[in-house]
N, C-alpha and C positions, 0 to 999 in steps of 0.2 A: 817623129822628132829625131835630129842629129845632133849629135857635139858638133859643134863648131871650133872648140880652142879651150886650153885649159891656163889659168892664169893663178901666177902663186906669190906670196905677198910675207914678207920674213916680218916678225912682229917678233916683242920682246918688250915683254910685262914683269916688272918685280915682286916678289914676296913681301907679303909682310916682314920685316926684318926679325921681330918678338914673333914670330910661328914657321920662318923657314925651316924646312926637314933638312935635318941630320940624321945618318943611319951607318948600316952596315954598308954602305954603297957608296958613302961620302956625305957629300950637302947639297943642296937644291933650293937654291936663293934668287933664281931668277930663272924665266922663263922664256928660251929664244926659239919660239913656235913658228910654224910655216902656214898660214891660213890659205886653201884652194877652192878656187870659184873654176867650175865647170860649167861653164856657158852653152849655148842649143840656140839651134835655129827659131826658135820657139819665143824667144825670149825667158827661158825660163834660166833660172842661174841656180844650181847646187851650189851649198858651203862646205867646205869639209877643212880638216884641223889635224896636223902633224903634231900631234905632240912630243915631241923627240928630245931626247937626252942620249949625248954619244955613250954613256954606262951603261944606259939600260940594253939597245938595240943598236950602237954603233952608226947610227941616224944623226943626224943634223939639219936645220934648216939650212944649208947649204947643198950637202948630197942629197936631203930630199926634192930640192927645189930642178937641181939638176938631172935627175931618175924622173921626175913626172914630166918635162922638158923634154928631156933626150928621148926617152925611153915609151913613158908612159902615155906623154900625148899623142907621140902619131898612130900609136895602138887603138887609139879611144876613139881618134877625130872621126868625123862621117858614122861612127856606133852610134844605134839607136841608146840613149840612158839610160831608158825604162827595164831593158835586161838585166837588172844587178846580177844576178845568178852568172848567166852566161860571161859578161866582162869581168868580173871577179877571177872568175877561171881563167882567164885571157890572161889578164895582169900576173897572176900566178905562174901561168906555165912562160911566161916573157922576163921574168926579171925573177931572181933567189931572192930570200929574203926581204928585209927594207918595211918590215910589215905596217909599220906607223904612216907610214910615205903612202903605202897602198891602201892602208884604212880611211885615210882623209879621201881620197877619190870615192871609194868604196860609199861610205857617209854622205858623200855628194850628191852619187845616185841616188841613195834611198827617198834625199831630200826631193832630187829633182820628182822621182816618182810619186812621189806623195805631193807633192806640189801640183802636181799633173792631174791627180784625180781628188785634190782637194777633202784630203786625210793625212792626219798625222800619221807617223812612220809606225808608232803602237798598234794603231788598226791594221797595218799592211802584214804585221808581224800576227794576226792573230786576233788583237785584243788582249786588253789590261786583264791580268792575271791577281793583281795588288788594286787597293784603291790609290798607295801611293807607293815610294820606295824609301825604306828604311835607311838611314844612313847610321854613320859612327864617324868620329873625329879622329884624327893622328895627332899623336902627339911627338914633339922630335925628341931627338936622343942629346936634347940637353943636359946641365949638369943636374943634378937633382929637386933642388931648390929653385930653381926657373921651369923647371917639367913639371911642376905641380902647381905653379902658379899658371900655366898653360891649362894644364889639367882643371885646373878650380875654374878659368875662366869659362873653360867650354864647355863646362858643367851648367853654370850660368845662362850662357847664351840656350840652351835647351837638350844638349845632350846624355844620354844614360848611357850610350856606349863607345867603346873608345878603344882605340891600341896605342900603346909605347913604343918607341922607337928604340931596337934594344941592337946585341952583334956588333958593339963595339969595344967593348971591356967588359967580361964577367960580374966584376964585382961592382963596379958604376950603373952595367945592367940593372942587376939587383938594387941599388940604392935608389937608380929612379924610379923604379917600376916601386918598390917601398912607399919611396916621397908623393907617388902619385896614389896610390890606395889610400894613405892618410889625407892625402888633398881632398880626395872623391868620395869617401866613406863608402862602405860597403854592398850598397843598392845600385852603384853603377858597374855595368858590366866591362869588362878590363878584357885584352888581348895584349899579345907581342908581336912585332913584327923584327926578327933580323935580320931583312935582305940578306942571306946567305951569309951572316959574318961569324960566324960560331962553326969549329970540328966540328965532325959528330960527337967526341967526348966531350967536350967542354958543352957541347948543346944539350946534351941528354943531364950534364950535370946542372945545368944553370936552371934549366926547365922547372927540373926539380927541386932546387932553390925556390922558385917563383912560384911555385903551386902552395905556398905560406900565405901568396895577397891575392890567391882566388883568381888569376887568371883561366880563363876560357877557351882559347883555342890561341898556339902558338905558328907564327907565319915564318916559311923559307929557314927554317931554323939553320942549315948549312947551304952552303954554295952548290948553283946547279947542275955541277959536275959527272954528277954519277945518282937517278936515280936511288940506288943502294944507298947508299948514303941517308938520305930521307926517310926509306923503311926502317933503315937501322936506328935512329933516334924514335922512329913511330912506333916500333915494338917497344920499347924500353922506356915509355914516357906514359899519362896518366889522362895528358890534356890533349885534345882534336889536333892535330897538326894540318896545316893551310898550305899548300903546293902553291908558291906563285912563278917566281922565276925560272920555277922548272918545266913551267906550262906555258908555252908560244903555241903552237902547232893544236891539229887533231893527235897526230901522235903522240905528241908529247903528253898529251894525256889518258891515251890509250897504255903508254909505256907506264906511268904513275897508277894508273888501275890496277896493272897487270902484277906489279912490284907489292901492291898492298903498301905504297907508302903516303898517303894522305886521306885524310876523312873529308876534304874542303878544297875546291881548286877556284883560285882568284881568275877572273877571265879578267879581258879587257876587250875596250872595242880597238885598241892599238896593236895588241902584242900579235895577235892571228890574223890582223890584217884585215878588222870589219865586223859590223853587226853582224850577218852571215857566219863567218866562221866562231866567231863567238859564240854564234847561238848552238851550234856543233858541238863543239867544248861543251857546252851545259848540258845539250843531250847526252854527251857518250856519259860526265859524271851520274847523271840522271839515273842511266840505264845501268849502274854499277851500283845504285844504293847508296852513292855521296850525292853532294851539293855543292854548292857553288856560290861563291859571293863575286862582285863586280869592286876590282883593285882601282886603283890609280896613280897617273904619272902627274899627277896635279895639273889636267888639262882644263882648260881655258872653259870659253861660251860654250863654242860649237864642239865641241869635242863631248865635254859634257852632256846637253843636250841629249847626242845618240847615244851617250853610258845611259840617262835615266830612259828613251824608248826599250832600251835593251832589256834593261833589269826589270822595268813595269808589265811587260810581255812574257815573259821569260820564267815558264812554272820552276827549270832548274836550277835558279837561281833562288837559293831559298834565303832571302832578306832577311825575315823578320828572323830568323836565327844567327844569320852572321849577316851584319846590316852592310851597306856598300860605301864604296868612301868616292862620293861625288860631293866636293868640297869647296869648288873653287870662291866662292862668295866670302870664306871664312880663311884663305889665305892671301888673297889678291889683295892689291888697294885698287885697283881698276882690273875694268874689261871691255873690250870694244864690242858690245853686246848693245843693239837699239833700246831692249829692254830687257833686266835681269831676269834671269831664270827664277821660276816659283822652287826655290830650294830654300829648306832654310833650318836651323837645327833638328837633329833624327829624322827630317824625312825631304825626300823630292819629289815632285810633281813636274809632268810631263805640260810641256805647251801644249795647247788642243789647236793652233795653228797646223795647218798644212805642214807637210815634213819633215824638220826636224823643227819647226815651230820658231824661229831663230834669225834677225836678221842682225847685221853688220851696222855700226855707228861709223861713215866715213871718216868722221874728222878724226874720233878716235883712232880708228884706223891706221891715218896718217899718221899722227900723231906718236903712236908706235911704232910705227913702223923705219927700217934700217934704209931699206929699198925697194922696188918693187926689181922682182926676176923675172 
């Protein structure tokens, strides 16, 4: 089997308005994603999904579109797919960073492979580890009074665990993360996440505030700066601290090991560029006595999709203690997805479909879509 051509499709989905994320990183109200179809002589077609936000990784559905164009297709073309391992490395050692751009190809593959031998992507990885995969709800860093009534909702719809969206004002922190343990009552399990928006003093101080409403592990509490930073708040605090921002790379988690600054590292199939390296990430936590939970950039079907093979596989990924936030059915009003993903409050379930289990609604498609690149 060959590629033949790689084709990429700018798509741009809205949030729910009453659940868009607010954080320590800004807002996140709309989604202008990059969908890639990896075509083969075969007829077989991998899907793969940029989920890109220029905050997070400086990515776009524009530079991604133009990196797998430029760059990445003539790399690929005439490459047998079935290689993930070997083209992975390829893409890596051709182009620095971009890892969101590289993880939709990455995804692609796994899909066309498993499509090839007529197995989901879970079986190629092993074999489900979970009968399903635990999730948790985000809640944004609204004002207090509207994050609780969020909160109360997705309590509702089936949820028992959840994070606040905090790192934007200390003491607003405190008020919602308040407003939502009164909302939730004490049997659902609570986190914080501040994308990097808190010192270290004001982190270490606020932490400590917040261990009053039985919080449970706090995430990226300062900016991904300096390691040091991380350990320095992780000595001095009481709750698990969550390493996300600070974890793209193998190393970057080898460096967080080695620092003694996190007990929890959020992988993504985005931020290292792929299942594959993702699954890396969980080993080295693995082999150091942490864990690992599966983050998110609130991507789409297909994106999605390969976070739940990931996490269902995936022994170092320990779910049922720190659940994953594969969400998109619960912040979307649409998805260009043929048929919804079996996800649905606290837990995901993987397609048992060939690959990533997963195909494309043209019209929606279209219909979202800006242009084709």
């Amino acid at each position: 089997m060959k590629i033949t051509r790689l084709e990429t499709i700018p798509v741009s989905i809205p949030i729910h308005p009453r659940r868009a994320i607010r954080g320590g990183r800004g807002a996140h109200t709309v989604s202008p994603f990059l969908l890639v179809k990896v075509h083969t002589d075969e007829g077989i077609i991998g899907l793969g999904e940029v989920s890109c936000t220029p905050g997070w990784s400086g990515e776009d559905q524009v530079t991604a579109a133009h990196m797998v164009q430029t760059y990445l297709a003539p790399l690929l073309i005439g490459e047998n797919p079935t290689d993930v391992e070997r083209l992975t490395a390829k893409m890596r050692a051709a182009v620095a960073n971009n890892p969101f751009t590289k993880s939709a190809i990455e995804m692609a593959l796994w899909d066309i492979l498993g499509k090839s031998v007529e197995l989901p992507v879970y079986r190629l990885l092993g074999g489900p580890v979970r009968e399903y995969v635990p999730t948790k709800f985000s809640v944004s860093g609204q004002p207090p009074e509207q994050a609780a009534e969020i909160a109360a909702w997705a309590v509702e719809q089936g949820f028992r665990t959840m994070k606040v969206k905090v790192g934007i004002e200390p003491n607003g922190d405190v008020a919602r993360v308040r407003a939502v343990r009164e909302a939730v009552g004490p049997d659902v399990r609570l986190g914080v996440d501040a994308n990097g928006g808190w010192s270290p003093r004001v982190a270490v101080q606020t932490i400590r505030r917040l261990a009053e409403y039985g919080i449970y592990f706090a995430e990226q509490p300062v900016a991904p700066v300096d390691v040091a930073w991380l350990a320095d708040v992780r000595r001095q605090v009481q709750v698990p601290v969550m390493a996300d921002e600070s974890v793209y790379t193998l190393q970057d988690a080898m460096a967080v090991v080695r620092a003694d600054a996190a007990d929890v590292l959020s992988v993504y199939v985005g931020k290292g560029g792929g299942i594959g390296p993702a699954r890396k990430v969980a080993a080295v936590a693995e082999a150091a006595g942490l864990t690992c939970t599966v983050g998110s950039n609130l991507e789409m079907g297909v994106a999605s999709a390969a976070m739940i093979h990931l996490a269902l596989a995936t022994p170092g990924i320990g779910a049922e203690d720190f659940p994953c936030d594969i969400l998109s059915p619960f912040f979307y009003e649409d998805d260009f997805l043929a048929e919804p993903l079996p996800i649905k409050a606290g837990e995901a379930r993987a397609p048992e479909r060939p690959g990533l289990g997963v195909e494309l609604d043209d019209d929606k498609v279209r219909f979202y879509s800006r242009q084709t690149v």
